[in-house]
MARSETOR-178064 format. One record per residue (C-alpha): residue in one letter; x, y, z. Coordinates in steps of 0.5 Angstrom, whole numbers, plus 500, padded with zeros to 3 digits. Each point is the difference from the previous one (the first is absolute). Layout:
AXYZ ...
This chain:
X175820180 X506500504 X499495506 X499503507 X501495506 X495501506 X503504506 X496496505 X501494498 X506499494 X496496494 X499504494 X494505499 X497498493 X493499500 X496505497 X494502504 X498507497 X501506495 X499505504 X501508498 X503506501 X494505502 X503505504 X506501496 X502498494 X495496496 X505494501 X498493500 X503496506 X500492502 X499497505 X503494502 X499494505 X505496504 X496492500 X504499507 X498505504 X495505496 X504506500 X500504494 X503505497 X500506495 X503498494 X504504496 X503503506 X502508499 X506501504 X502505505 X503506496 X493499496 X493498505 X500508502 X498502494 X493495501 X498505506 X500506496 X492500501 X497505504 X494494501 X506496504 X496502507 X505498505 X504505498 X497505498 X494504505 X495500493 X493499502 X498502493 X494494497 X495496505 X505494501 X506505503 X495502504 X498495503 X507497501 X501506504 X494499504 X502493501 X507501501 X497504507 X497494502 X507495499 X504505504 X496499505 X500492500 X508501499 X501503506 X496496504 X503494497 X507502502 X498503506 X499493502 X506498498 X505506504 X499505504 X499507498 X507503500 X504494498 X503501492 X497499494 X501499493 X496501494 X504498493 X496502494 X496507505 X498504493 X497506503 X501499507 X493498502 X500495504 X508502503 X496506503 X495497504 X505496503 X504506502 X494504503 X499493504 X507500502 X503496497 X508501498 X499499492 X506501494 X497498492 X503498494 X497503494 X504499492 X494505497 X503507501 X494504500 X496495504 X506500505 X500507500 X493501502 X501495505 X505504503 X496506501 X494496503 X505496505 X505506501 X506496499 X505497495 X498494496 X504495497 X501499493 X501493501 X502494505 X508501499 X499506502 X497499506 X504493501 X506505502 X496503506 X502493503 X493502502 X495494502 X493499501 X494497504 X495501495 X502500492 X494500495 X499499492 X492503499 X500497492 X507502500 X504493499 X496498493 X504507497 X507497502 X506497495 X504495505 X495497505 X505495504 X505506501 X495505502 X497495505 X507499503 X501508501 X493499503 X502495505 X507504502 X495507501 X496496505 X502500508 X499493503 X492498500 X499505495 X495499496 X499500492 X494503497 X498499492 X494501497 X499497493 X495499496 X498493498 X500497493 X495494502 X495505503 X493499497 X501507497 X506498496 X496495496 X495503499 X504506496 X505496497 X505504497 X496506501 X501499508 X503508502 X504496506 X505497494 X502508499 X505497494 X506502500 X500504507 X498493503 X507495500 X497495503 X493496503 X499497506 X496494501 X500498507 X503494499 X506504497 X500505506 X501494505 X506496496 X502507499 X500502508 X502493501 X507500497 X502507503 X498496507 X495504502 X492498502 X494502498 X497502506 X492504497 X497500494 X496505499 X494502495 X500507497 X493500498 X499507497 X506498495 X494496497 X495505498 X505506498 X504494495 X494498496 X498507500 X507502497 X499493496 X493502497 X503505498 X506497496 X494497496 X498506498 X494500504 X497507501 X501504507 X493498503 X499492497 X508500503 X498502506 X494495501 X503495497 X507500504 X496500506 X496494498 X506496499 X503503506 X495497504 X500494496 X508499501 X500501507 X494496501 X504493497 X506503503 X496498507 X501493499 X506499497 X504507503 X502502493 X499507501 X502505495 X504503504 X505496506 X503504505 X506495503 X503501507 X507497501 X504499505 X508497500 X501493502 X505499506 X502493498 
């Protein structure tokens, strides 16, 4: 395998920690391999740019499409409701309504309406073309298909949010550094991710659904968060559990393993509960929210 240096740190990624399969798509098996220094992994063989849009090609891939068909869809849509509403609250703590926000990664649009109809100013980027399209018609305004594109506004933002969205992205370092230039001064950033080190994903090894390969390019340990946002000069300023992630993970995980509809849905919520419960001691939840704030010195 040809060698991959880390992005956050710069040593070589090249221990393999699991063989993790293509469910969604293509049947295809992926590695994912770890950096011994600071616990970033990645998804190895990586497709290119001009390759990765065939790996969405699924009506199962949720955040992009308004599909509820299947018990787990349902609830994604259910729960969806709920995290709107914890989103919007937490931004609301960090600005005011009527301040700028940006969401990169908005899919359909969901949680850019609710901010809309709270008042804020919003603009999204979305790559997908038919999920951009339906977050257009929800938001009533243009979509950009990409951050260039809205790079070139010389518009800039109080708030810009990535909901399980930078996982998905090729060049991190230079996104975060387009990311930082669209933030206004104390502006906050907001990446949602999920964690490799969750209880969860050691229960499920390979078939962990939060792996997602190949559409997931990277995972994060909140190790590699904080080396990460240390080198682009910013801080950490919250760290924040997504503890439904948990149940709906493993529900999808349980799944992955072949287990029928009503022993994936018990069994998921078991080990939901069972992950969120060791993640009090030690916060590694599932999923993390981290709130970013730019360094002044």
């Amino acid at each position: 395998m040809k060698a991959f240096q880390c992005p956050v740190c710069g040593n070589i990624v090249d221990e393999s920690l699991l063989q993790c399969k293509d469910h969604s798509v293509s049947g295809e098996m992926f590695d994912i391999c770890v950096c011994r220094n600071c616990l970033f992994a990645a998804t190895l063989p990586q497709p290119t740019p001009d390759e990765i849009g065939k790996y969405y090609q699924t009506a199962d891939y949720v955040s992009h499409s308004e599909t509820t068909r299947g018990i787990v869809n349902k609830l994604y849509h259910i729960v969806r409701k709920k995290n709107t509403k914890d989103k919007l609250k937490l931004v609301n703590r960090l600005s005011t309504p009527g301040a700028d926000l940006l969401d990169v990664g908005c899919g359909t649009g969901y949680f850019l309406s609710a901010c809309k109809q709270d008042g804020w100013k919003v603009e999204g980027v979305e790559l997908n073309d038919l999920a951009r399209t339906t977050a257009e018609t929800r938001i009533s305004q243009s979509v950009f298909h990409s951050l260039d594109a809205l790079a070139q506004t010389g518009k800039i933002f109080d708030v810009i949010t990535l909901w399980h969205v930078f996982e998905h992205l090729f060049d991190i370092n230079n996104t975060f550094r387009q990311l930082k230039h669209l933030l206004k001064p104390g502006g906050r950033l907001i990446l949602a991710l999920p964690n490799p080190t969750a209880a969860d994903a050691g229960y499920y090894k390979e078939y962990w659904a939060a792996y997602d390969v190949p559409r997931h390019l990277s995972h994060f340990s909140p190790k590699s968060v904080a080396l990460l946002v240390e080198k682009h000069r910013m801080e950490i300023q919250q760290t924040i559990p997504m503890k439904f992630d948990a149940f709906y993970v493993s529900m999808l995980s349980e799944g992955l393993r072949g287990r029928g509809k009503m022993s994936a849905l018990l069994n998921g919520f078991r080990q939901g509960c069972r992950s969120n419960w060791i993640a009090r001691k030690d916060g590694n939840y599932s999923s993390l929210i981290y709130v970013l704030i730019q360094n002044t010195f």
